[in-house]
C-alpha positions as CSV (number, residue, x, y, z in Angstrom):
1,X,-14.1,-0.4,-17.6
2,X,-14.9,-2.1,-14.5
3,X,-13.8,-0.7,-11.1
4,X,-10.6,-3.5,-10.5
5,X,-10.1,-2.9,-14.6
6,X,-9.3,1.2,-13.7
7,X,-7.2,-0.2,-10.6
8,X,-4.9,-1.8,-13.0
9,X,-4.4,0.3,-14.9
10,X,-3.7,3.3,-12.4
11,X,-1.1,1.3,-10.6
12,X,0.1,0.3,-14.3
13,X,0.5,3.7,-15.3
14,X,3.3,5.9,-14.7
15,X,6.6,4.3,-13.3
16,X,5.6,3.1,-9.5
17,X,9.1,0.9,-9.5
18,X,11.1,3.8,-9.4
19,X,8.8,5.6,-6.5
20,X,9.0,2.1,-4.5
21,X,12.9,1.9,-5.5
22,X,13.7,5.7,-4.6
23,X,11.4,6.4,-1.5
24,X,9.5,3.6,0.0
25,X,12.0,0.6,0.4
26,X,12.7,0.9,3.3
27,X,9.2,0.7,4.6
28,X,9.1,-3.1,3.8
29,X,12.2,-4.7,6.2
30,X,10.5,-2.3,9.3
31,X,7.0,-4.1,8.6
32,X,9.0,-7.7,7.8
33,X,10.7,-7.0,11.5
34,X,7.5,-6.0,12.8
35,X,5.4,-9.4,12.4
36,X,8.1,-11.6,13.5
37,X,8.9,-13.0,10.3
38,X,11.5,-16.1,10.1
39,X,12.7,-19.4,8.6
40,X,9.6,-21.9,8.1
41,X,6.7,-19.6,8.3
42,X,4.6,-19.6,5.7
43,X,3.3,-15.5,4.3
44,X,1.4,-13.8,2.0
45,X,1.6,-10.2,1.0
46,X,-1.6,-9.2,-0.1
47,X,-0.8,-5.7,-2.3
48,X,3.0,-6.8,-2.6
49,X,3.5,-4.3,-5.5
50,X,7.2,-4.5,-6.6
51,X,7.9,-7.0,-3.6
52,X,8.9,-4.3,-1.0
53,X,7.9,-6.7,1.8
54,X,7.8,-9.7,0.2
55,X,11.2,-9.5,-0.8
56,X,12.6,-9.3,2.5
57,X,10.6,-11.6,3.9
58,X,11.8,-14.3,1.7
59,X,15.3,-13.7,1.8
60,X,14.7,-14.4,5.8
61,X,13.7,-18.0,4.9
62,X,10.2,-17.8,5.0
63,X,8.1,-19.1,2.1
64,X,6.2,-16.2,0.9
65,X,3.8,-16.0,-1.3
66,X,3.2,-11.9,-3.3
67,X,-0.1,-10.9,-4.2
68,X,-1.3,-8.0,-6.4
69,X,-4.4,-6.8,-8.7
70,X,-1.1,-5.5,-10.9
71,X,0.8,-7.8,-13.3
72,X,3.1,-5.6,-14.1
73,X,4.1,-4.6,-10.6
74,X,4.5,-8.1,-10.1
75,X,7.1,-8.4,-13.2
76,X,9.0,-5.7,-11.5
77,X,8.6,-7.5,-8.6
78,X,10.1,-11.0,-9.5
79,X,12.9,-9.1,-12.0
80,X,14.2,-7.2,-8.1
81,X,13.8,-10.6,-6.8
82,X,15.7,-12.3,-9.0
83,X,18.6,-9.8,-8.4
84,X,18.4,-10.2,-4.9
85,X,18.6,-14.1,-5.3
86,X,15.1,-14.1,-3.1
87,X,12.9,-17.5,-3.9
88,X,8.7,-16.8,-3.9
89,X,5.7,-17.1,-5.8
90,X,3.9,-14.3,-7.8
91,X,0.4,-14.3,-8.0
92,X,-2.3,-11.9,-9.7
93,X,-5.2,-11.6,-6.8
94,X,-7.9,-9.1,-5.6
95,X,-7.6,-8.4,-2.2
96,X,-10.8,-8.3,-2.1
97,X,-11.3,-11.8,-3.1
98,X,-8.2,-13.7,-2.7
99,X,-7.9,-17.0,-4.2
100,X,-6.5,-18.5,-1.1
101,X,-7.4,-21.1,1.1
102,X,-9.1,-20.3,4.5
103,X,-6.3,-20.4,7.5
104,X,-3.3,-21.0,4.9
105,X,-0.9,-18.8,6.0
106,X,1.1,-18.3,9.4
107,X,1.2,-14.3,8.1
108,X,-0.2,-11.8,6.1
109,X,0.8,-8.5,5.8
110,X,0.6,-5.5,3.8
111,X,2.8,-2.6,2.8
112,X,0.9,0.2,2.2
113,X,-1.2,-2.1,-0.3
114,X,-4.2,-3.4,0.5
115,X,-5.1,0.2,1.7
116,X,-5.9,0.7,-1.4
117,X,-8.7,-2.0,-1.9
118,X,-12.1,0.3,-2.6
119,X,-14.0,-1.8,-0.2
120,X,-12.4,-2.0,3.3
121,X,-14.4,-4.6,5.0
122,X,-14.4,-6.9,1.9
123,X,-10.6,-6.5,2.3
124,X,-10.1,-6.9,6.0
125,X,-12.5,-9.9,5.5
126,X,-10.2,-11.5,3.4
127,X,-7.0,-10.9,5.4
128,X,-8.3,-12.5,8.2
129,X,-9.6,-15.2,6.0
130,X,-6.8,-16.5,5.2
131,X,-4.8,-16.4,8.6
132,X,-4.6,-19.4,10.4
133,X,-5.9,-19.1,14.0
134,X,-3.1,-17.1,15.9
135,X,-1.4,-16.5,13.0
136,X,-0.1,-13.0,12.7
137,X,-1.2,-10.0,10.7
138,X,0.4,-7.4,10.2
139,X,0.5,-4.0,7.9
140,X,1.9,-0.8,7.5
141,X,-0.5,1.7,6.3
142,X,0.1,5.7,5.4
143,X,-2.0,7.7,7.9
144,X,-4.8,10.2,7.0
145,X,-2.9,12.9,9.1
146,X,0.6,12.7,7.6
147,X,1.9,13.9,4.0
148,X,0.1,10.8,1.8
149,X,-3.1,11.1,3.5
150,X,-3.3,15.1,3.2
151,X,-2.1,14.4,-0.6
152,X,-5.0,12.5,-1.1
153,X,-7.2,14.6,0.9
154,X,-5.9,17.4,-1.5
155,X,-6.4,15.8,-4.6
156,X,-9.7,14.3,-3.5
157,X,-11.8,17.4,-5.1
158,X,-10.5,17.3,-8.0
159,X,-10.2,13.5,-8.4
160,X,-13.2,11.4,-10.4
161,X,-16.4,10.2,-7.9
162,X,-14.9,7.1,-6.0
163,X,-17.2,4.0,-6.7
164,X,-20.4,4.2,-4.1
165,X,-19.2,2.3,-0.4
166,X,-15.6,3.0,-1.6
167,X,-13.8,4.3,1.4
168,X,-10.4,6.5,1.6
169,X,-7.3,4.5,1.5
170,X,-5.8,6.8,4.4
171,X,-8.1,5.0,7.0
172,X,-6.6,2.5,7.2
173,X,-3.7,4.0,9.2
174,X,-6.0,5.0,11.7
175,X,-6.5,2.3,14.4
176,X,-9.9,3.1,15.4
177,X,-11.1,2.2,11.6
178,X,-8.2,-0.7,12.0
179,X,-10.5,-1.7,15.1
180,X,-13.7,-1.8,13.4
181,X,-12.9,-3.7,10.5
182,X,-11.3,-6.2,12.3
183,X,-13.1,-6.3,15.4
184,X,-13.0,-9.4,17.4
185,X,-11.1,-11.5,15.0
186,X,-7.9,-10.3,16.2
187,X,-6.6,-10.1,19.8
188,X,-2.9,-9.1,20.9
189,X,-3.3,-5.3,18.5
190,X,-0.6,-3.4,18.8
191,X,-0.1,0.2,16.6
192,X,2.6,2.3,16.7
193,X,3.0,6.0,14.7
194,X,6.2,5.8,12.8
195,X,8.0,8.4,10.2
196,X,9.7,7.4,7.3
197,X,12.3,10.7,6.3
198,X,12.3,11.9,2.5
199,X,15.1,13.9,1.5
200,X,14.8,13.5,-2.3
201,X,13.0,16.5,-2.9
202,X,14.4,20.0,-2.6
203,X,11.0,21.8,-3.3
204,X,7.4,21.3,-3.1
205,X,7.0,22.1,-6.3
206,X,10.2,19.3,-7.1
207,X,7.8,16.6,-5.4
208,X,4.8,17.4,-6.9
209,X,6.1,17.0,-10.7
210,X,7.7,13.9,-9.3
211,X,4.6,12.4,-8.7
212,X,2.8,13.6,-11.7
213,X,5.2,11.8,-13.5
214,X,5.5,8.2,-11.6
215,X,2.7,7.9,-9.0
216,X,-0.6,6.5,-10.2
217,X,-3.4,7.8,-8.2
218,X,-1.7,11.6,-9.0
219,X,-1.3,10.7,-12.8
220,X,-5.4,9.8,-12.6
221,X,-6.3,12.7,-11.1
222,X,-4.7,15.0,-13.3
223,X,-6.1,13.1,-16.2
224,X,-9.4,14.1,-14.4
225,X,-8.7,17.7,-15.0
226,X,-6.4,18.2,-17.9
227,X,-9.3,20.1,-20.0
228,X,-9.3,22.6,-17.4
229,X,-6.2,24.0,-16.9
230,X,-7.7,26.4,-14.1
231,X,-7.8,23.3,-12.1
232,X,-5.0,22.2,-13.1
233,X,-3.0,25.2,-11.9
234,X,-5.0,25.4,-8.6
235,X,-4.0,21.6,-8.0
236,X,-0.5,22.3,-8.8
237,X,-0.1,25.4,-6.5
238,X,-2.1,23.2,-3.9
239,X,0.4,20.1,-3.6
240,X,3.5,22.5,-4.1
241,X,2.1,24.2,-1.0
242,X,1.1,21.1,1.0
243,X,4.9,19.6,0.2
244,X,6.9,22.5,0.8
245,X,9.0,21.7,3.3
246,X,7.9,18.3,4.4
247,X,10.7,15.5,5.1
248,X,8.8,13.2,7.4
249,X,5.8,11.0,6.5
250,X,3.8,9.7,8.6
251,X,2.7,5.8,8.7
252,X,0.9,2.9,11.0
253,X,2.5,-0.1,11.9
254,X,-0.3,-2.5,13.2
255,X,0.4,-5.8,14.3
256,X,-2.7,-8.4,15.4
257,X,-2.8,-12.2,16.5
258,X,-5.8,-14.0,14.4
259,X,-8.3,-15.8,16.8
């Protein structure tokens, strides 16, 4: 199975919907309000998953354009749109090699998608590709130091070898790795630390079966490890631990003008 093959199939497995429905939604209007979006702009969401920003983008009048490695994210995505009466196009891509034209879109963002591309500067490469000159680009990112990036900095020793030059996802909510990827492609950067409050779970242990359950790079770790149910307790005790009591989660809004 080939390295955007396992992708697929990690973001396929589990129930990811329901995680975007009951916790993150209202990440993708903040990063929607965040780039400016409006009537006549042309967007792509690279990483749209379900649609969590490219839904509200489109229902502003902009003609958006959703992007994912995941086909069945992007079913989910268009039966939500659909729903919400929101008009856009749905189309299977690789971040990492978007079948795009070069300076076709006024904006791209992400909501905590494209941070999970293996291959950071292939990806960045790509967003800023595809972004007109000063066109905007935009993306909101989970940071390594708040609850996402410390879950994956907890799972990561029991998780399987990433693929060699693969980098963290969490990096990309730190600006100084936003910097170098980007360097001086962009002008105008702007960051800003925001939280996003969860109240769903009463205990850590509560969020931690949660995500076993739904949340796809949890799920393949724990297949990692379920011959060894010594690991498989210590992980379990770890993210219990590491949840217990955390309501806020920390993300990066970054915000860049295309030169």
């Amino acid at each position: 199975m080939t390295i955007k093959e396992k992708h697929r199939a990690m973001w396929a497995s589990g129930d990811y919907p329901a995680l975007a429905a009951d916790i993150v939604a209202p990440l993708g209007p903040v990063l929607v309000e965040a780039a400016g979006i409006g009537p006549g702009q042309t967007v792509l969401d690279v990483g749209a998953g379900t649609g969590n920003a490219a839904i509200p983008a489109a229902l502003t009048g902009a003609t958006v354009t959703a992007s994912d490695l995941t086909p069945e994210l992007l079913a989910a995505g268009e039966r939500i749109a659909a729903s919400r009466d929101a008009k856009l196009t749905w189309t299977e891509a690789d971040a990492e090699a978007l079948p795009f034209d070069t300076a076709s879109f006024d904006t791209v963002i992400s909501c905590i998608g494209v941070m999970f591309a293996p291959f950071h500067e292939a990806a960045a490469g790509e967003l800023l590709r595809v972004t007109r000159p000063g066109g905007t680009i935009a993306l909101l990112n989970w940071t390594p130091e708040g609850f996402i990036g410390q879950l994956f900095a907890t799972m990561k020793p029991y998780a399987a070898p990433p693929p060699a030059g693969a980098q963290p996802p969490p990096r990309w909510g730190d600006p100084a790795h936003l910097a170098a990827l980007f360097g001086d492609g962009v002008t105008d950067v702007r960051t800003e630390r925001r939280t996003l409050r969860v109240d769903r779970f009463g205990t850590g242990a509560e969020l931690r079966d949660y995500f076993k359950s739904v949340y796809g790079p949890t799920i393949a770790v724990y297949r990692t490890i379920a011959a060894d149910p010594a690991k498989v307790a210590e992980l379990d005790a770890a993210i219990a631990e590491l949840a217990g009591g955390v309501r806020e989660w920390e993300f990066l809004v970054y915000t860049a003008t295309k030169v």
